[in-house]
C-alpha positions as protocol buffer text, in pm:
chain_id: "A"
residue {
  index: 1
  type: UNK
  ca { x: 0 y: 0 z: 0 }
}
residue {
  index: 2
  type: UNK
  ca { x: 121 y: 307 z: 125 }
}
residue {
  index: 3
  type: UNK
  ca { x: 494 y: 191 z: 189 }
}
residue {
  index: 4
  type: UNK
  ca { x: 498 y: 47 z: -188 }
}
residue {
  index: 5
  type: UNK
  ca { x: 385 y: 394 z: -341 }
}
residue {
  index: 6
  type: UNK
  ca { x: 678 y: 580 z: -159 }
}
residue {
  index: 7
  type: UNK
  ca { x: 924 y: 342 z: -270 }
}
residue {
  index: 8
  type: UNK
  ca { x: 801 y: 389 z: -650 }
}
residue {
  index: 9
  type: UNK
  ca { x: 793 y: 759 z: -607 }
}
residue {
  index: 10
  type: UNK
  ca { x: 1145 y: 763 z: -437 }
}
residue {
  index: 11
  type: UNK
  ca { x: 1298 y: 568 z: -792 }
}
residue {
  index: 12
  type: UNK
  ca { x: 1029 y: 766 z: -990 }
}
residue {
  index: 13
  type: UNK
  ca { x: 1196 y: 1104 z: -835 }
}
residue {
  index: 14
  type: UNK
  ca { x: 1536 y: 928 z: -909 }
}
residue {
  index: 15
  type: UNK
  ca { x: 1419 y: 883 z: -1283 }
}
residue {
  index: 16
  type: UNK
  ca { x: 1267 y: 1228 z: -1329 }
}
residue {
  index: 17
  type: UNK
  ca { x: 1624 y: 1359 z: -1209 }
}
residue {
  index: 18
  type: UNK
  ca { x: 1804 y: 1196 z: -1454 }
}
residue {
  index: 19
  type: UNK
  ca { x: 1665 y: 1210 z: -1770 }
}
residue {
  index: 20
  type: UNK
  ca { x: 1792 y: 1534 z: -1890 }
}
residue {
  index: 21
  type: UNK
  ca { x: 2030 y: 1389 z: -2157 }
}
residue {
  index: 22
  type: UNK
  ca { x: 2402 y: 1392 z: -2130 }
}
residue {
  index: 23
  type: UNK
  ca { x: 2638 y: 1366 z: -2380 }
}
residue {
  index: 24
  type: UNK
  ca { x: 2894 y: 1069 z: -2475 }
}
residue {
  index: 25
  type: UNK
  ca { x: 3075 y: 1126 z: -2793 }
}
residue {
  index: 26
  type: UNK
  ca { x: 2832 y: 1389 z: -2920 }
}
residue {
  index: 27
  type: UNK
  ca { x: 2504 y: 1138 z: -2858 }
}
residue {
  index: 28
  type: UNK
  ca { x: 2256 y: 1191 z: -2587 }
}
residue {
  index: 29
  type: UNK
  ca { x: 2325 y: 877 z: -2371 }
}
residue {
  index: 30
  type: UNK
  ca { x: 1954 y: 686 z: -2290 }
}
residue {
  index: 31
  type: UNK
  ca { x: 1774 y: 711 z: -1958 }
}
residue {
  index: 32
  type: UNK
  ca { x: 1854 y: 372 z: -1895 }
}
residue {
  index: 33
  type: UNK
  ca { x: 2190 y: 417 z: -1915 }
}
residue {
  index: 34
  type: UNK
  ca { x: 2293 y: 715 z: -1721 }
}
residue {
  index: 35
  type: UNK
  ca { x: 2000 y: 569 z: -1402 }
}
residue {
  index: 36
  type: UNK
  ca { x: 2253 y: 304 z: -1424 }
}
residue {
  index: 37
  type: UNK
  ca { x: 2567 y: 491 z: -1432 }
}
residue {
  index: 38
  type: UNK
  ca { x: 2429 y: 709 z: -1159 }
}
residue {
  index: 39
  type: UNK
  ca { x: 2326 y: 461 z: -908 }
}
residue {
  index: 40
  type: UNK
  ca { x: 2692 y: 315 z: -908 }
}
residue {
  index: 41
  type: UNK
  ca { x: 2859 y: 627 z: -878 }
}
residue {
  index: 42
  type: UNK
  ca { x: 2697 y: 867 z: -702 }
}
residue {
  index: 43
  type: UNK
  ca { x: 2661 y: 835 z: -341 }
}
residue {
  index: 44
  type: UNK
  ca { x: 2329 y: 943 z: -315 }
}
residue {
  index: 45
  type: UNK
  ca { x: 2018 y: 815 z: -498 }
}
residue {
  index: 46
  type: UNK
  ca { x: 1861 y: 1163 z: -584 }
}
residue {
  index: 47
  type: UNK
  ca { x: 2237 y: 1279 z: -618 }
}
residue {
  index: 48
  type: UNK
  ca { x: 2228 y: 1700 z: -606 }
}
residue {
  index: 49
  type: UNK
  ca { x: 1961 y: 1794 z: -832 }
}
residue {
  index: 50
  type: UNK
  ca { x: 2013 y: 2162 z: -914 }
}
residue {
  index: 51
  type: UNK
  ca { x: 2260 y: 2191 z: -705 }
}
residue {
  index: 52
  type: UNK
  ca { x: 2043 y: 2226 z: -391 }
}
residue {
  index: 53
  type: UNK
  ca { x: 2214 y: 2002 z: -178 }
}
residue {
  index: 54
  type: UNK
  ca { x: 2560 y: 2143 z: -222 }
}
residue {
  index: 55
  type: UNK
  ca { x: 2397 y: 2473 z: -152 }
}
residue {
  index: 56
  type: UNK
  ca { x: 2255 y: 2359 z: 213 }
}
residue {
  index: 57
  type: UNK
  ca { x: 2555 y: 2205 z: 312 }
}
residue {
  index: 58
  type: UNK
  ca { x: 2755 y: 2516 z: 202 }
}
residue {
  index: 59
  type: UNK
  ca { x: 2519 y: 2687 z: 459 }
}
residue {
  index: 60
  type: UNK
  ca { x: 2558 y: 2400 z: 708 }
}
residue {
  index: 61
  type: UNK
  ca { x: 2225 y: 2204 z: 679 }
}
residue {
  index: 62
  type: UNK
  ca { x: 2253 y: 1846 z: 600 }
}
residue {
  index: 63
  type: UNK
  ca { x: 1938 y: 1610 z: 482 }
}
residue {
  index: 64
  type: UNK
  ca { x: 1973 y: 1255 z: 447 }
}
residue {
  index: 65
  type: UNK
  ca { x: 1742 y: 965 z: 425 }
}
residue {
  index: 66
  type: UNK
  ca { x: 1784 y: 625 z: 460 }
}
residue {
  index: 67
  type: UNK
  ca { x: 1533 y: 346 z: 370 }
}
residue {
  index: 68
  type: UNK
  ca { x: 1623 y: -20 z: 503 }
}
residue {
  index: 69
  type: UNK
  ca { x: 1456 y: -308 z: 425 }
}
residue {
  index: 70
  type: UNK
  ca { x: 1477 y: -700 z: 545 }
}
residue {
  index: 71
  type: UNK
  ca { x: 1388 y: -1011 z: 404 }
}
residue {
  index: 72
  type: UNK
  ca { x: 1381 y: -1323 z: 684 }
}
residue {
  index: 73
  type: UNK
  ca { x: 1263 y: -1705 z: 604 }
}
residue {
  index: 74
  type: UNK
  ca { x: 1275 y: -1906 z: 918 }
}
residue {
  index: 75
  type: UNK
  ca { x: 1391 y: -2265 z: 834 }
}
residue {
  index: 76
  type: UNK
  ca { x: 1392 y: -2641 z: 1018 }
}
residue {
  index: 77
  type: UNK
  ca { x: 1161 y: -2692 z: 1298 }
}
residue {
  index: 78
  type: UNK
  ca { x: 844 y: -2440 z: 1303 }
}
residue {
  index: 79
  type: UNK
  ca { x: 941 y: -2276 z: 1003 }
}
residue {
  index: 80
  type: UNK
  ca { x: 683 y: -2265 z: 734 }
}
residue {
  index: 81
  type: UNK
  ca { x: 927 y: -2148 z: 452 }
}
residue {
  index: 82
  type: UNK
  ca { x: 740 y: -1854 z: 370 }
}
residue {
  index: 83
  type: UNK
  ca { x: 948 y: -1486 z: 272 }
}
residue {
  index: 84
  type: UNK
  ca { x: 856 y: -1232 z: 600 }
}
residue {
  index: 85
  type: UNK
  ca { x: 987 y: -889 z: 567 }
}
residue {
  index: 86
  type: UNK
  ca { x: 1051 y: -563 z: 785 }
}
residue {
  index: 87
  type: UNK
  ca { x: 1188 y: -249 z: 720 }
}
residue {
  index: 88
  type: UNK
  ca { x: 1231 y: 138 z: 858 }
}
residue {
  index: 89
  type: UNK
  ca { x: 1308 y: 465 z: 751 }
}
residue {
  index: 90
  type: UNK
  ca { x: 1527 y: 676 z: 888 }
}
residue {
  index: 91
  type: UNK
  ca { x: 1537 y: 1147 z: 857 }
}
residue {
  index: 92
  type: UNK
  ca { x: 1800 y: 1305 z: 958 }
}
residue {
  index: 93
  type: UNK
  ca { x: 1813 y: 1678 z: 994 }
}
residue {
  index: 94
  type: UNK
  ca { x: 2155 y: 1817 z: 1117 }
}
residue {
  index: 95
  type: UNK
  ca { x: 2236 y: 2195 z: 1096 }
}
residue {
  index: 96
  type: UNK
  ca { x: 2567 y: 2375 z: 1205 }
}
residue {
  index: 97
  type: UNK
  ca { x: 2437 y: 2686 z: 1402 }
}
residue {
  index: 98
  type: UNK
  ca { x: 2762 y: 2879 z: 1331 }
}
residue {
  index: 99
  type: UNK
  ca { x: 2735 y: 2848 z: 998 }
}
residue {
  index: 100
  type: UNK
  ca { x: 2392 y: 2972 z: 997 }
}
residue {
  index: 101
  type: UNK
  ca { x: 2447 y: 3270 z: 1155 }
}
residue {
  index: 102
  type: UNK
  ca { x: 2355 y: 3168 z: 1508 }
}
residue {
  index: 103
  type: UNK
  ca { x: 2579 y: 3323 z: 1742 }
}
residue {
  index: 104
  type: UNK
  ca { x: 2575 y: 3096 z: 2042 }
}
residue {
  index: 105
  type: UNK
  ca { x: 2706 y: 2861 z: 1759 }
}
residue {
  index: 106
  type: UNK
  ca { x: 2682 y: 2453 z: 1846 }
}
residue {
  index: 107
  type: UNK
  ca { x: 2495 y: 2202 z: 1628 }
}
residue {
  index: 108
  type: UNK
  ca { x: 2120 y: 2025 z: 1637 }
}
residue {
  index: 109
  type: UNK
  ca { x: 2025 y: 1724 z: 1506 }
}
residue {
  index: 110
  type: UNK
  ca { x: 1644 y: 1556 z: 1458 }
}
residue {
  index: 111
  type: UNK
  ca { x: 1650 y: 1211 z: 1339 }
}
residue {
  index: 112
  type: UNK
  ca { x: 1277 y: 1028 z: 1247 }
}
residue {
  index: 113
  type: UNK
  ca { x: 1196 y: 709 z: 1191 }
}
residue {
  index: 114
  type: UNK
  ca { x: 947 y: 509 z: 1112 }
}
residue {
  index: 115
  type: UNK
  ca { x: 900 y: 112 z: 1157 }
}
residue {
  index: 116
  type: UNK
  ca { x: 718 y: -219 z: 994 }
}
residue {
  index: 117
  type: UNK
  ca { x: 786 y: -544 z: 1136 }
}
residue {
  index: 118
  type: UNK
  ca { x: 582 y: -852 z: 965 }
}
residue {
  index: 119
  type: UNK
  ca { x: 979 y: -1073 z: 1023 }
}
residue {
  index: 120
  type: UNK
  ca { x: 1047 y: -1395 z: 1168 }
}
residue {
  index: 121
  type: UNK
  ca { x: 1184 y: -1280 z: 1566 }
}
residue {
  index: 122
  type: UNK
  ca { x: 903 y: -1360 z: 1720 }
}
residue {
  index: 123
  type: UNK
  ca { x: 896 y: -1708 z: 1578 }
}
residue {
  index: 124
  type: UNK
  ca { x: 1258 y: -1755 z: 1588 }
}
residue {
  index: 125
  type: UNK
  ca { x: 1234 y: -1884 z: 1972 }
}
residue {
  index: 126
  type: UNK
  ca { x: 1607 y: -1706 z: 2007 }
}
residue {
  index: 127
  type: UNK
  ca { x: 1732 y: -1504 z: 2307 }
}
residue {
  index: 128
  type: UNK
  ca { x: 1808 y: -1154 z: 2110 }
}
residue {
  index: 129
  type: UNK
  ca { x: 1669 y: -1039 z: 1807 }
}
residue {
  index: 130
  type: UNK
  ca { x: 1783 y: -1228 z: 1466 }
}
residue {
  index: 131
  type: UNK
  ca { x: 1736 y: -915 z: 1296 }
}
residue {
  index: 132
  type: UNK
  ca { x: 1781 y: -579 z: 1528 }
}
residue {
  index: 133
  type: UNK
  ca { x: 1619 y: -338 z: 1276 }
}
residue {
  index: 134
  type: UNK
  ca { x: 1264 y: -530 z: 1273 }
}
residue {
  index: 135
  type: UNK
  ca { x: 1134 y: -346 z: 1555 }
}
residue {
  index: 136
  type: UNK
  ca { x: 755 y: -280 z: 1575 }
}
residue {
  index: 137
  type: UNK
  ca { x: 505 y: -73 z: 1346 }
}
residue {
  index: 138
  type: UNK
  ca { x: 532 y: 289 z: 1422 }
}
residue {
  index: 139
  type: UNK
  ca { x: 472 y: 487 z: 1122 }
}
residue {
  index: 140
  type: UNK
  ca { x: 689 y: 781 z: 1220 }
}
residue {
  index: 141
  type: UNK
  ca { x: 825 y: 878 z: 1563 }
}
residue {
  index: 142
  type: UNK
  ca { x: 1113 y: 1092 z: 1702 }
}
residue {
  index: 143
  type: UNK
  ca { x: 1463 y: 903 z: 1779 }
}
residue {
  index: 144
  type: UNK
  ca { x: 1678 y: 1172 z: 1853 }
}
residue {
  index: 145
  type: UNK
  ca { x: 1663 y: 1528 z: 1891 }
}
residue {
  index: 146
  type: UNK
  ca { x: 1906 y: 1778 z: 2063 }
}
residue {
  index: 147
  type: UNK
  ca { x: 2151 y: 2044 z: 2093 }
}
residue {
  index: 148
  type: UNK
  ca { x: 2564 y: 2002 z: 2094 }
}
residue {
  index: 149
  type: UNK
  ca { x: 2814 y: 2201 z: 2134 }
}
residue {
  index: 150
  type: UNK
  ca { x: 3187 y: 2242 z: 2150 }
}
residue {
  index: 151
  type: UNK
  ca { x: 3410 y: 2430 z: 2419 }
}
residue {
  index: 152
  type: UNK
  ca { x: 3802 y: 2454 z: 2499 }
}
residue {
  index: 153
  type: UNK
  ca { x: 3895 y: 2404 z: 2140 }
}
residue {
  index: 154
  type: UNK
  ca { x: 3658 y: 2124 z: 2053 }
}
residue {
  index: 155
  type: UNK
  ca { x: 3830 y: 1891 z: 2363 }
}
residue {
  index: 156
  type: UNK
  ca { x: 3481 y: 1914 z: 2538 }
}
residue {
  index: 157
  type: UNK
  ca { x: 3101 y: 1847 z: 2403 }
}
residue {
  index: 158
  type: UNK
  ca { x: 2804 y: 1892 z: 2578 }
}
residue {
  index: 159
  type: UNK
  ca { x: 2487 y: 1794 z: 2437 }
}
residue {
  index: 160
  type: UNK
  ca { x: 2115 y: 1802 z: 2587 }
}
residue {
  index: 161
  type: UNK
  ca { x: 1788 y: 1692 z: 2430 }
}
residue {
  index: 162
  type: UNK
  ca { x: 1645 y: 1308 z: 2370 }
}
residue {
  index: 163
  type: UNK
  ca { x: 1913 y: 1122 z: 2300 }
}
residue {
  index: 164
  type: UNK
  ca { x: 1990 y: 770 z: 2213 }
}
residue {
  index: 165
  type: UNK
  ca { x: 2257 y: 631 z: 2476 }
}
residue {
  index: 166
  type: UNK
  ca { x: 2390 y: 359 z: 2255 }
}
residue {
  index: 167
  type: UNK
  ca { x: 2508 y: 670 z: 1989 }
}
residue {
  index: 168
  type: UNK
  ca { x: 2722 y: 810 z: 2285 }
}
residue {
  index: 169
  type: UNK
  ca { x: 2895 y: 527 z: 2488 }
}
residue {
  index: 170
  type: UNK
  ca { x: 2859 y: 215 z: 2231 }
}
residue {
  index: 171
  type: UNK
  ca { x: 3019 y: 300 z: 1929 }
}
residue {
  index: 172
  type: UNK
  ca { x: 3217 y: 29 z: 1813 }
}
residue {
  index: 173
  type: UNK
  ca { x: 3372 y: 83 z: 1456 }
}
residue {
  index: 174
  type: UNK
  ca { x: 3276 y: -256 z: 1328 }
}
residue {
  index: 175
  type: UNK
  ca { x: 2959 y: -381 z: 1495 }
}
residue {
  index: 176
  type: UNK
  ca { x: 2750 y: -63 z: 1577 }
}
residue {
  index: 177
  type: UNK
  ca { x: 2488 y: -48 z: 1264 }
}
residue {
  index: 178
  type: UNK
  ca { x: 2188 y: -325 z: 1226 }
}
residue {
  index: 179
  type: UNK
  ca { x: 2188 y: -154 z: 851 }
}
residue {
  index: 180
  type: UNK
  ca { x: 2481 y: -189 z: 739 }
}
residue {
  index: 181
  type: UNK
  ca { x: 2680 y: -406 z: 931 }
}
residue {
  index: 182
  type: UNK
  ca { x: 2528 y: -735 z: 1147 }
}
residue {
  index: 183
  type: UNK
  ca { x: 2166 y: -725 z: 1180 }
}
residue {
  index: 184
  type: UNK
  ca { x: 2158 y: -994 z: 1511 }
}
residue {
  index: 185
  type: UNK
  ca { x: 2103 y: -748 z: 1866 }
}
residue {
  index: 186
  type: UNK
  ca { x: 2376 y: -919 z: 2046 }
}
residue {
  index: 187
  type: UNK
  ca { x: 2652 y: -834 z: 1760 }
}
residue {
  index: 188
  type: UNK
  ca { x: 2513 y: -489 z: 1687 }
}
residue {
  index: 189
  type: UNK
  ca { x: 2516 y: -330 z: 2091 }
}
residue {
  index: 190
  type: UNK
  ca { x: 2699 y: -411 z: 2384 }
}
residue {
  index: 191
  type: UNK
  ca { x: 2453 y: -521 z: 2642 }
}
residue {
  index: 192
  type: UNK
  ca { x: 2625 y: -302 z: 2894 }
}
residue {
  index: 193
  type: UNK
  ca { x: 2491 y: 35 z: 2750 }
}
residue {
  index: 194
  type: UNK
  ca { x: 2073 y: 134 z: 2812 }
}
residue {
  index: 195
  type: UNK
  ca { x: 1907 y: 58 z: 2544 }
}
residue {
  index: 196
  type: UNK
  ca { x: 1627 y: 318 z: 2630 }
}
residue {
  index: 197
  type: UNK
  ca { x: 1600 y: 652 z: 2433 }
}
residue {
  index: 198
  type: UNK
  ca { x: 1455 y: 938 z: 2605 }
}
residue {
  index: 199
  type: UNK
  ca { x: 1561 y: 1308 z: 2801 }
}
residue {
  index: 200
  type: UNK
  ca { x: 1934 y: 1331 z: 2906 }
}
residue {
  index: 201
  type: UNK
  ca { x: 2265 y: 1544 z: 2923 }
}
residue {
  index: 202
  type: UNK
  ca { x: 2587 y: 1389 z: 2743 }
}
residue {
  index: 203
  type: UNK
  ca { x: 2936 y: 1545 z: 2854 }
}
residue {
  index: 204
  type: UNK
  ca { x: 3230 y: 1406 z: 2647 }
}
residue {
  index: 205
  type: UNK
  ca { x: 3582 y: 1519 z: 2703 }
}
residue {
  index: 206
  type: UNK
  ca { x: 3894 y: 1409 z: 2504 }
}
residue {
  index: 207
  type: UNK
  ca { x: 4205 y: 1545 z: 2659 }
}
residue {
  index: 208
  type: UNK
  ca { x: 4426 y: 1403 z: 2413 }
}
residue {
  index: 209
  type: UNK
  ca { x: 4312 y: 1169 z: 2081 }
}
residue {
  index: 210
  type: UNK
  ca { x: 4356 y: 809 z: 2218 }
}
residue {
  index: 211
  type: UNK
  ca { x: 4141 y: 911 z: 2509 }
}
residue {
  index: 212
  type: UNK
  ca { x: 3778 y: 977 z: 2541 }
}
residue {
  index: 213
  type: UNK
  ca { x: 3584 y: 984 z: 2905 }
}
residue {
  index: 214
  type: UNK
  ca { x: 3182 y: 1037 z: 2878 }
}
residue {
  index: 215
  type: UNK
  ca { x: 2946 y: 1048 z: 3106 }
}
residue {
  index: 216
  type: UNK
  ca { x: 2524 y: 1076 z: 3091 }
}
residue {
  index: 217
  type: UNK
  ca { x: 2252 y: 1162 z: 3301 }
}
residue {
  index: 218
  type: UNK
  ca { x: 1901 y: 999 z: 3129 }
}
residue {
  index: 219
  type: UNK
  ca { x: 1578 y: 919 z: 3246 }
}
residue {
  index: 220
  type: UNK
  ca { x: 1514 y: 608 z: 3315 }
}
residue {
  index: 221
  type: UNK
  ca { x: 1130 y: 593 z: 3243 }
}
């Protein structure tokens, strides 16, 4: 339904973008061709059509969306070898104040989602979550949003809002991301960090580079 229609507008939109003709050898080069070309070079689908996204970043506003999506079949015992899916969307909204003009400077960040789950965890019978990123159905809701900023030469960050604990203290380089990495719970966060996202105050401090101490108030309801 719904879901479907936004996909085929997203690759419509990606279509429409593209198929003002460019040139190879004097010949306008088909549609086909340079959708193609596009989606294995640029690393964006819409890429920066008329040249708006360079122009927003130049000012310090960054846009991105992300669309994820999860195919599961749950074989052997109690499987019935029938294709379940989930997926999620993720906005994110990030704008340098000093670049804007703001003079208190400091950055803010919103990041929506929204969530379908029709996978195979809760027939699975396993202790975390085969796949991480098939959460519930929630068709949009607020992750994150709050306020950062810098002091004592960028050694110190303080940032205040509703914040997601596992971006602050779990951030390991190589199993941190149930998109893009490994989609199981236990090898995408450390089961020592909350898990809860909600109203806080992050305090970072880096006296040198090898060396990073944090610490977090959140509450816990």
């Amino acid at each position: 339904g719904m879901r479907r229609d936004a996909l085929a507008a997203m690759w419509l939109g990606a279509g429409l973008l593209l198929m003002a003709p460019t040139s190879r050898g004097g010949e306008p080069e088909a549609t086909s061709a340079a959708l193609t070309r596009h989606l294995a070079e640029s690393p964006s689908l819409l890429g920066d059509p008329a040249g708006l996204r360079s122009r927003l970043e130049a000012r310090g506003i960054t846009l991105d969306l992300f669309w994820n999506h999860q195919v599961g079949l749950l074989l052997g015992a109690g499987g019935d070898g029938d294709l379940a899916q989930s997926g999620s969307a993720d906005f994110f909204f990030r704008a340098d104040l000093s670049r804007l003009g703001v003079g208190f400077g400091g950055r803010v960040l919103a990041h929506v989602k929204a969530n379908y789950n029709r996978n195979v965890n809760d027939d699975a019978a396993a202790l975390g979550e085969p796949i991480d990123d098939a959460d519930f159905d929630e068709p949009i809701y607020v992750d994150q949003l709050w306020y950062e900023r810098d002091f004592f030469d960028d050694r110190v960050h303080a940032r205040l809002g509703y914040l997601d604990q596992q971006v602050a203290f779990d951030r390991n380089a190589y199993a941190n991301n149930e998109d893009k990495q490994f989609l199981n719970t236990f090898l995408d966060n450390s089961p020592t960090v909350p898990l809860e996202i909600g109203l806080g105050a992050l305090l970072v401090v880096e006296p040198t580079r090898w060396l990073e101490l944090a610490v977090a108030a959140a509450d816990a309801d």
